[in-house]
MMTF fields as JSON, N, C-alpha, C and O atoms, coordinates in Angstrom:
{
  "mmtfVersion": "1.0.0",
  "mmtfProducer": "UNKNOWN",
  "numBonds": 471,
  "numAtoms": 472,
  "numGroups": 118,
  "numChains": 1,
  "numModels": 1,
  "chainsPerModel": [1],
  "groupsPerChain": [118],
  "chainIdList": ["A"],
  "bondAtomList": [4, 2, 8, 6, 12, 10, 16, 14, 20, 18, 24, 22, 28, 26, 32, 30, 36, 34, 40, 38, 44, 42, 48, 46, 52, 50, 56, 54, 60, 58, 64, 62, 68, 66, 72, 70, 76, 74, 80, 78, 84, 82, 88, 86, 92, 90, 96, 94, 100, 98, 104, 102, 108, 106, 112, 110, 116, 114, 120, 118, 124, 122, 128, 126, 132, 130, 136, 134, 140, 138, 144, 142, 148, 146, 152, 150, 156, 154, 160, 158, 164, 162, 168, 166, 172, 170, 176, 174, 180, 178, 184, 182, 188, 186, 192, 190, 196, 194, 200, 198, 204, 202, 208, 206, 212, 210, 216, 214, 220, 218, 224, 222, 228, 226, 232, 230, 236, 234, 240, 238, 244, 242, 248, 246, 252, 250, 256, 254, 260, 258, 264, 262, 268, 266, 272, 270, 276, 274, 280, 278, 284, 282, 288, 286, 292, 290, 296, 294, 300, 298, 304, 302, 308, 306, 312, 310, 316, 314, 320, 318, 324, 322, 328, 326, 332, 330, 336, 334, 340, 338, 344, 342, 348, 346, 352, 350, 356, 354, 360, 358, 364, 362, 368, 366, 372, 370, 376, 374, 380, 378, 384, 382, 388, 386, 392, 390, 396, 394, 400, 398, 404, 402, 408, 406, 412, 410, 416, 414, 420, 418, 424, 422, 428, 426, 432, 430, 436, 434, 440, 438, 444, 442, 448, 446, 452, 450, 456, 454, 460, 458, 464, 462, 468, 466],
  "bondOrderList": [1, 1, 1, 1, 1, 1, 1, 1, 1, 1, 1, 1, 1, 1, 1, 1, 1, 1, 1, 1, 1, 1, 1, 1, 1, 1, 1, 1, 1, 1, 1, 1, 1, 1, 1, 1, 1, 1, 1, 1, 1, 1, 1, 1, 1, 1, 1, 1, 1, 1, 1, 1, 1, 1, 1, 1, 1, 1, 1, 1, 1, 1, 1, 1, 1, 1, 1, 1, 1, 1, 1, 1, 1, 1, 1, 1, 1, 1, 1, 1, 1, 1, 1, 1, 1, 1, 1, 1, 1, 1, 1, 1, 1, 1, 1, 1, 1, 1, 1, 1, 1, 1, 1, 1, 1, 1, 1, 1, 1, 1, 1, 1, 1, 1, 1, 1, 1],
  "groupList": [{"groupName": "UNK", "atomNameList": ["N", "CA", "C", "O"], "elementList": ["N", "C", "C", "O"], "formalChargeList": [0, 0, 0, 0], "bondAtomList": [1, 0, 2, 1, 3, 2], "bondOrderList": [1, 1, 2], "singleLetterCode": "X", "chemCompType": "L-PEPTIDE LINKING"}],
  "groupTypeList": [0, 0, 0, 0, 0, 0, 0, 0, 0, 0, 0, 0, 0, 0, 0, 0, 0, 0, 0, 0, 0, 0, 0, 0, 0, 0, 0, 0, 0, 0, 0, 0, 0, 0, 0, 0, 0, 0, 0, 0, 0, 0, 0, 0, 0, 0, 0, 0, 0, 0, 0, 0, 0, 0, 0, 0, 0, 0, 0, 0, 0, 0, 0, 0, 0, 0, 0, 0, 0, 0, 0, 0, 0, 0, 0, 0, 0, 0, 0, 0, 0, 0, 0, 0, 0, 0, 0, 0, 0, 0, 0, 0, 0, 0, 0, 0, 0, 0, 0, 0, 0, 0, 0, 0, 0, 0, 0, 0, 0, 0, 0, 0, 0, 0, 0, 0, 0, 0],
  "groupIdList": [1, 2, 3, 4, 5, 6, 7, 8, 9, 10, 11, 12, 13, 14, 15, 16, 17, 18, 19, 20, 21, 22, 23, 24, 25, 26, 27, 28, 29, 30, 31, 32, 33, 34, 35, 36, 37, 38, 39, 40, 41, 42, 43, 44, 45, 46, 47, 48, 49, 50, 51, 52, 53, 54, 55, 56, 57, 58, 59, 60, 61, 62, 63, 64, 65, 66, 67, 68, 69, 70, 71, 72, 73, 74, 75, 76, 77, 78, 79, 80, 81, 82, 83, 84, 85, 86, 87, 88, 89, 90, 91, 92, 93, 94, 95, 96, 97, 98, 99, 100, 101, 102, 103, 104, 105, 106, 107, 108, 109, 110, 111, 112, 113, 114, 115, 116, 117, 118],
  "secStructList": [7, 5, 1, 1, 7, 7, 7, 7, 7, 6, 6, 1, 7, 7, 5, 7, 2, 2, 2, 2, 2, 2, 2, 2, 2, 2, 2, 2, 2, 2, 6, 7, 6, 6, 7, 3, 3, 3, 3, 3, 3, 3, 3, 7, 1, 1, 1, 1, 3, 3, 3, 3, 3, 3, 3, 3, 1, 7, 5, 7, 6, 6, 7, 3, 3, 3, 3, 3, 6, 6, 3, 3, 3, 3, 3, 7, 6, 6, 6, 2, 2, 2, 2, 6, 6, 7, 7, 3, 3, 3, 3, 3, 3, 6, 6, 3, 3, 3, 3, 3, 3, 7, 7, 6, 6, 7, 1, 7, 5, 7, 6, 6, 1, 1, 5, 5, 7, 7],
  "xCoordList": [3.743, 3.848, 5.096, 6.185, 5.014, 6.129, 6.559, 5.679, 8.177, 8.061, 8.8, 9.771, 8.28, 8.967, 7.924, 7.727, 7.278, 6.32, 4.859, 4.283, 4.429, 2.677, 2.771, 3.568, 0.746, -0.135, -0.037, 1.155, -0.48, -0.291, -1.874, -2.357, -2.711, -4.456, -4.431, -4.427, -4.405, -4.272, -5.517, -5.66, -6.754, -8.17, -8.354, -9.577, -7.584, -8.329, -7.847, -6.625, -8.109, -7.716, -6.716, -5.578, -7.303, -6.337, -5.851, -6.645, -4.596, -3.553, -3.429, -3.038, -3.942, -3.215, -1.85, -1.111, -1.415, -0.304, -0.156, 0.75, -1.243, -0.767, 0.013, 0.987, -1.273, -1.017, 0.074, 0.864, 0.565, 1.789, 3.038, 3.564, 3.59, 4.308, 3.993, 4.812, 3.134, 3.401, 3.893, 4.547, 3.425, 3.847, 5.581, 6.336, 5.628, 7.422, 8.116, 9.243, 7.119, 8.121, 8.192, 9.213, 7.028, 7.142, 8.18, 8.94, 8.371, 9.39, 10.488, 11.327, 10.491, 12.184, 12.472, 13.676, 11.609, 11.779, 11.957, 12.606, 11.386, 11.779, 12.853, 13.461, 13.198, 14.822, 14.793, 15.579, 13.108, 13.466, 12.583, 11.435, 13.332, 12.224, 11.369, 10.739, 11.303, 10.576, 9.278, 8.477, 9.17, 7.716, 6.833, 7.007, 5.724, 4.496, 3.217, 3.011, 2.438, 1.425, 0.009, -0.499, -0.527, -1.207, -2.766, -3.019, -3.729, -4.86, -6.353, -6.79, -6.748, -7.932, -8.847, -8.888, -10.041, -11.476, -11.684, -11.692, -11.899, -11.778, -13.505, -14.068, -14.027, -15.24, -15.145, -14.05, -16.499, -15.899, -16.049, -16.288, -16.005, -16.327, -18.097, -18.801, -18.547, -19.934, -20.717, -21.936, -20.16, -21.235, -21.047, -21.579, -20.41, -19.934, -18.564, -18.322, -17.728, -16.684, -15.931, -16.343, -14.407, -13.509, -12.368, -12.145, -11.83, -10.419, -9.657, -9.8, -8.276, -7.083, -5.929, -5.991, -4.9, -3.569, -1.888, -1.483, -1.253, -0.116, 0.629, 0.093, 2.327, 3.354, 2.997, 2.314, 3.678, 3.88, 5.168, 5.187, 6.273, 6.926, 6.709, 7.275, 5.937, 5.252, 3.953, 3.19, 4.062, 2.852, 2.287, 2.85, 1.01, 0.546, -0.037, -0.082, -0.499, -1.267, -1.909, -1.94, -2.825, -4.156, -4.627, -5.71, -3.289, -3.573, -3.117, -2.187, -3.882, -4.031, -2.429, -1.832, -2.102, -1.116, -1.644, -2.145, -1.503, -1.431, 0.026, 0.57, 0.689, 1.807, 1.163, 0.483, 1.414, 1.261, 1.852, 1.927, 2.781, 3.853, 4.984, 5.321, 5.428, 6.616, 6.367, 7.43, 5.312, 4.616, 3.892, 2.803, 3.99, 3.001, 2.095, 2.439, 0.693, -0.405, -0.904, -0.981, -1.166, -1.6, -2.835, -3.006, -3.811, -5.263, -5.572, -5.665, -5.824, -5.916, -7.897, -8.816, -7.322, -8.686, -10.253, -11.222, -10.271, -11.324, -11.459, -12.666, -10.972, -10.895, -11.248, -12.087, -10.414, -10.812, -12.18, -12.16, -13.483, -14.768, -14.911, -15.356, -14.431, -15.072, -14.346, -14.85, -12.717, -12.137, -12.333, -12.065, -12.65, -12.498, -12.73, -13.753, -12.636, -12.444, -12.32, -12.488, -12.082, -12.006, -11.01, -10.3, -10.512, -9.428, -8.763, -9.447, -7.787, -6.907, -6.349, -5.858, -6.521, -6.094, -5.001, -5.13, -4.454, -3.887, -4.051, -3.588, -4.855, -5.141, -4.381, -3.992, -4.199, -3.858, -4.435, -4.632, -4.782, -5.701, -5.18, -4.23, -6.175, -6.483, -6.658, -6.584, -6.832, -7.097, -6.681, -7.273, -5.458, -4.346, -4.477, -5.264, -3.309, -3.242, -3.648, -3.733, -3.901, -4.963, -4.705, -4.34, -5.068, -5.115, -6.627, -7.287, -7.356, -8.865, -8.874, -8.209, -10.383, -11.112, -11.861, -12.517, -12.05, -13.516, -13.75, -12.814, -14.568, -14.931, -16.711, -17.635, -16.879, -18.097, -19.15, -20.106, -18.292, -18.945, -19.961, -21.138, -19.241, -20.218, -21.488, -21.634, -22.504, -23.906, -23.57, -23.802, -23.116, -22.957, -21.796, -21.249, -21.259, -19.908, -20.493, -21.61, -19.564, -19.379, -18.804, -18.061, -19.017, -18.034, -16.676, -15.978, -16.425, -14.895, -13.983, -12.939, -14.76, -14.013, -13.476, -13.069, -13.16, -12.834, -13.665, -13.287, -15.016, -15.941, -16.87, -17.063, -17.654, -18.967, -19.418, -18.583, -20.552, -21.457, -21.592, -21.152, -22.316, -22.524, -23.542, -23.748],
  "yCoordList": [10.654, 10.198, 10.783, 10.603, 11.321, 11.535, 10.829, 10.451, 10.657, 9.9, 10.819, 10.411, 11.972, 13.168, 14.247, 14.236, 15.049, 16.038, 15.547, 15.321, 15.419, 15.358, 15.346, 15.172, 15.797, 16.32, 15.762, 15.456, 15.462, 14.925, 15.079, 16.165, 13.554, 14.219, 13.334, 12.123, 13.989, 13.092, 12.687, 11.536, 13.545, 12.84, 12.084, 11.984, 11.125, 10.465, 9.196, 9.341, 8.077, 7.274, 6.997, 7.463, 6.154, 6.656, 4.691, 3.828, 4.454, 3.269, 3.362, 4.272, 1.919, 1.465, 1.201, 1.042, 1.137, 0.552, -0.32, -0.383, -1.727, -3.109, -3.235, -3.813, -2.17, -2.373, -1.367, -1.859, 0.165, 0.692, -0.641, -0.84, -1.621, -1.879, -3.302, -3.471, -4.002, -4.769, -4.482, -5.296, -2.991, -2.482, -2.584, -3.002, -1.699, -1.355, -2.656, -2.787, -3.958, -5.244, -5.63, -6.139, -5.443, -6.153, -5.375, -5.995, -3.501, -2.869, -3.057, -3.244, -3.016, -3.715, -5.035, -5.269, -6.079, -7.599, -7.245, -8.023, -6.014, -6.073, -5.305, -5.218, -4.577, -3.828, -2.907, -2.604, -2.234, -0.734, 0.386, 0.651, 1.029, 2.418, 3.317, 4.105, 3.206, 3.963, 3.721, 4.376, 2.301, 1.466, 2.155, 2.395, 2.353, 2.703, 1.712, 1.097, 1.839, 0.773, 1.326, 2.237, 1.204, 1.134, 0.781, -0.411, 1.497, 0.874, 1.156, 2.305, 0.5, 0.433, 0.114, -1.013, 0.269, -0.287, -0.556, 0.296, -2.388, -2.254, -3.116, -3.349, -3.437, -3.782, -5.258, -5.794, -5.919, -7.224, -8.093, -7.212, -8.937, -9.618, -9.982, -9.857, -10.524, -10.593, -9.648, -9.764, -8.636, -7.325, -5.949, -4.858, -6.173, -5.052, -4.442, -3.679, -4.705, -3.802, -4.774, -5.705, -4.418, -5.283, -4.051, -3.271, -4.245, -3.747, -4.653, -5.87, -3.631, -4.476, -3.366, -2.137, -4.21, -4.017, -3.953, -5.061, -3.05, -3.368, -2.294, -1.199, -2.44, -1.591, -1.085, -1.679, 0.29, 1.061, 1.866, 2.153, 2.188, 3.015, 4.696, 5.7, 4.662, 5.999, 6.148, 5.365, 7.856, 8.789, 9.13, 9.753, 8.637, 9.175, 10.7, 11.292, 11.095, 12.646, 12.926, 13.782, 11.939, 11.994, 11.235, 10.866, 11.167, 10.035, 10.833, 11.636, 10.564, 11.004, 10.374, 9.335, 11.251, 10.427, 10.62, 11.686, 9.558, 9.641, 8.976, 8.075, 9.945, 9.645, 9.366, 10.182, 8.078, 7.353, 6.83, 5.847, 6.964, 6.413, 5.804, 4.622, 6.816, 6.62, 6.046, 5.876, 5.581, 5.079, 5.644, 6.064, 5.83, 6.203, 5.491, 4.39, 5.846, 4.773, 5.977, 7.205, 5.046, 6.015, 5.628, 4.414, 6.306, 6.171, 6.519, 7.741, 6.241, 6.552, 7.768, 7.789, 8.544, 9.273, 8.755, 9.23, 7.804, 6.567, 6.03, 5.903, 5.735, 4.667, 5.809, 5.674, 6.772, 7.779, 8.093, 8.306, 8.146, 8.384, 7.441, 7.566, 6.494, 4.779, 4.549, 4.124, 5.117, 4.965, 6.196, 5.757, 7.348, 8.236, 8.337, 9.017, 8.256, 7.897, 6.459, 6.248, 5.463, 4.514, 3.906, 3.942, 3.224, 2.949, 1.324, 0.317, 1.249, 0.172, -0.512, 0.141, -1.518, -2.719, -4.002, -4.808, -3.906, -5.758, -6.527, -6.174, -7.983, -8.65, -9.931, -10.342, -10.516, -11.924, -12.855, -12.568, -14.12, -15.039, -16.582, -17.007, -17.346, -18.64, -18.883, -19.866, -17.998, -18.217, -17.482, -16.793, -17.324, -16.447, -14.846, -14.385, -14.166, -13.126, -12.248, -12.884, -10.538, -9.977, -8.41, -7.697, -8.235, -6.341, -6.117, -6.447, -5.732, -5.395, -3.674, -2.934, -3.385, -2.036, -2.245, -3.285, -0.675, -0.571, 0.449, 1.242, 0.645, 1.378, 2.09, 1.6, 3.111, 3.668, 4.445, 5.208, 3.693, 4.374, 3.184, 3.332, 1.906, 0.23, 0.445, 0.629, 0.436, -0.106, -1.562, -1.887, -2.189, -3.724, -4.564, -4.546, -5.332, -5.973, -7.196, -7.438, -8.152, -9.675, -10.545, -9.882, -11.327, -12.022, -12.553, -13.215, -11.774, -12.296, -11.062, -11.231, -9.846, -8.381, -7.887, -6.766, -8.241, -7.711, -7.388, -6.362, -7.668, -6.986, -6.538, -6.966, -5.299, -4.327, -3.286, -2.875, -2.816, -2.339, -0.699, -0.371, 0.052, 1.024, 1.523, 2.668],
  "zCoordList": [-11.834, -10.461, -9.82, -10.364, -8.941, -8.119, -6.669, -5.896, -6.31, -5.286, -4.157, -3.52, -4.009, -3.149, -2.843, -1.627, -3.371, -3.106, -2.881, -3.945, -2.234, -1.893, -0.545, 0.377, -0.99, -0.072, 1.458, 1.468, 2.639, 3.191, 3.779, 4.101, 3.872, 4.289, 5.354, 5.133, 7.02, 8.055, 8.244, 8.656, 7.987, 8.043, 7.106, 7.004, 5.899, 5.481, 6.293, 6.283, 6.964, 7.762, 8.862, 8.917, 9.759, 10.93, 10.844, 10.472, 11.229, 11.573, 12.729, 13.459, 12.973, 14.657, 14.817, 13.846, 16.128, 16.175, 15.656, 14.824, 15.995, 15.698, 13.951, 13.468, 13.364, 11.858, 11.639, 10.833, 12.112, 11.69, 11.766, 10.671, 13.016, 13.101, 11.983, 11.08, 12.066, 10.92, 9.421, 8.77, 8.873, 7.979, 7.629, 6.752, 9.34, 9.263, 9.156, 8.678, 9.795, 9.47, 8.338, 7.876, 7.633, 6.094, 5.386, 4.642, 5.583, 5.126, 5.12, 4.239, 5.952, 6.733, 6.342, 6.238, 6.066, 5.306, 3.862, 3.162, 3.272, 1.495, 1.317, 0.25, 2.592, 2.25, 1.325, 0.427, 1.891, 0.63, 1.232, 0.875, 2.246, 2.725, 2.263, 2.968, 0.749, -0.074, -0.413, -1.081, 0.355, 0.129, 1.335, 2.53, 0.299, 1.31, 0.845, -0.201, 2.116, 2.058, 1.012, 1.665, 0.138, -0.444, -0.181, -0.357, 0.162, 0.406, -0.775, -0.838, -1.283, -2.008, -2.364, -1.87, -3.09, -2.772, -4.359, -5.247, -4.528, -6.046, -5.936, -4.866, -7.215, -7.74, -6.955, -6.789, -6.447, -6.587, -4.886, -4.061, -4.472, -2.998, -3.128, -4.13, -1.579, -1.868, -1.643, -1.767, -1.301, -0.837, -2.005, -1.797, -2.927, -3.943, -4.048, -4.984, -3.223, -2.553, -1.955, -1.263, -2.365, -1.434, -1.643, -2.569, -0.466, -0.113, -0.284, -0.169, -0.751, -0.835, -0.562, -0.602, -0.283, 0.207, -0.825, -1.178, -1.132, -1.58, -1.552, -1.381, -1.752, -1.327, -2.761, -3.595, -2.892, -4.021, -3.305, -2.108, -4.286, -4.009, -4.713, -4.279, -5.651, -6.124, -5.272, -4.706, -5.472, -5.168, -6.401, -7.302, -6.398, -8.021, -7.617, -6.539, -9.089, -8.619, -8.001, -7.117, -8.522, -7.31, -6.052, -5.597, -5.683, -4.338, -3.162, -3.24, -1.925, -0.686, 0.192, -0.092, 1.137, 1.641, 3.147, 3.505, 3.973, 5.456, 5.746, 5.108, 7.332, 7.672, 8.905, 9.527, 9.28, 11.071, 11.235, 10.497, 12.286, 13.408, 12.119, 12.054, 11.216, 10.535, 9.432, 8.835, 8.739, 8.039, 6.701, 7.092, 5.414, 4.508, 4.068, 3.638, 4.021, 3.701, 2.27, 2.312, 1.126, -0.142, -0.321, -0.21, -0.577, -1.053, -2.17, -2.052, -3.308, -4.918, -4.376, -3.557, -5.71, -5.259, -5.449, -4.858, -6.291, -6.481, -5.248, -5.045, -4.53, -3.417, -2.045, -1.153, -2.243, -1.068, -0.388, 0.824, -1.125, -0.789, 0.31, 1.45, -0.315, 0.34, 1.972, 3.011, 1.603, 2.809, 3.932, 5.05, 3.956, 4.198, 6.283, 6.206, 7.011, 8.15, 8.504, 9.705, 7.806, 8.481, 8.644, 7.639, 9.628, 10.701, 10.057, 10.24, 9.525, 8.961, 10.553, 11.474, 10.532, 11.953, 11.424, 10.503, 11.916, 11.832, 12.791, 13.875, 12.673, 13.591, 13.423, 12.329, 14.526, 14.741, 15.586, 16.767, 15.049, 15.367, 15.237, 14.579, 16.138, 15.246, 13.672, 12.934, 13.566, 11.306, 10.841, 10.011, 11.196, 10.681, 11.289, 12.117, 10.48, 10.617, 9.063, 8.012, 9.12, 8.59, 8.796, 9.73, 7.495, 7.43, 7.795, 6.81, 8.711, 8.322, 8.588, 9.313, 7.258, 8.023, 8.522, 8.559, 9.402, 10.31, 9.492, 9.395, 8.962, 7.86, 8.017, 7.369, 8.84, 9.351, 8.008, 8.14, 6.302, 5.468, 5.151, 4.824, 5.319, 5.039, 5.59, 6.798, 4.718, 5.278, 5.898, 7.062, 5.134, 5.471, 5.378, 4.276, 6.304, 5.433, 5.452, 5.909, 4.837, 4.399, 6.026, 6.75, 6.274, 7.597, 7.518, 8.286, 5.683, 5.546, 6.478, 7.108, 6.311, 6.716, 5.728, 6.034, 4.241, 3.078, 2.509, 1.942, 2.15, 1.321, 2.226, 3.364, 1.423, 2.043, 1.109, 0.303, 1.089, 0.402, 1.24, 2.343, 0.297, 0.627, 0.446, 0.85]
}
């Protein structure tokens, strides 16, 4: 793993504002700039597929990097197929607040917004 040289793949997902700046706040709350946001598609939810969220401060080998609005988002290459144009959001609501995708690869999602099928 390295935490200095890689690829940089701006087509694999695009970040909104809402969600770049929530990122930079959670960064800025753990007091370590080296953290990048982590996104992935593991086994599992009610539709086959759930995404999930976490900081990593490594770049592994085979992971994708996108840079938006100051921001690194890493995609493991397993997970890449699944994510591959679709748009990471942060929303805020009545029932909390939320990382969601729009993800134009889902045949179907769940009404949680974390799981979907393909």
């Amino acid at each position: 793993m390295s935490t200095e040289a890689y690829a940089v793949d701006e087509a694999a997902i695009l970040v909104t504002e809402s969600a770049v700046s929530k990122v930079k706040e959670l960064i800025e709350d753990e007091g370590n700039d080296d953290l990048k946001l982590r996104v992935f598609v593991t086994g599992g939810g009610c539709s086959g597929f759930q995404y999930g969220f976490t900081f990593d401060e490594l770049v592994g080998d085979e992971d994708s990097v996108v840079e938006s609005g100051g921001i690194r988002v890493l995609v493991d290459s397993l997970s890449y197929p699944f994510l591959s144009g679709a748009t990471v959001d942060y929303e805020q609501g009545l029932a909390g607040s939320k990382f969601v995708i729009t993800n134009p690869n889902a045949s179907s999602t769940c009404g949680c917004g974390s799981s979907f099928s393909v």
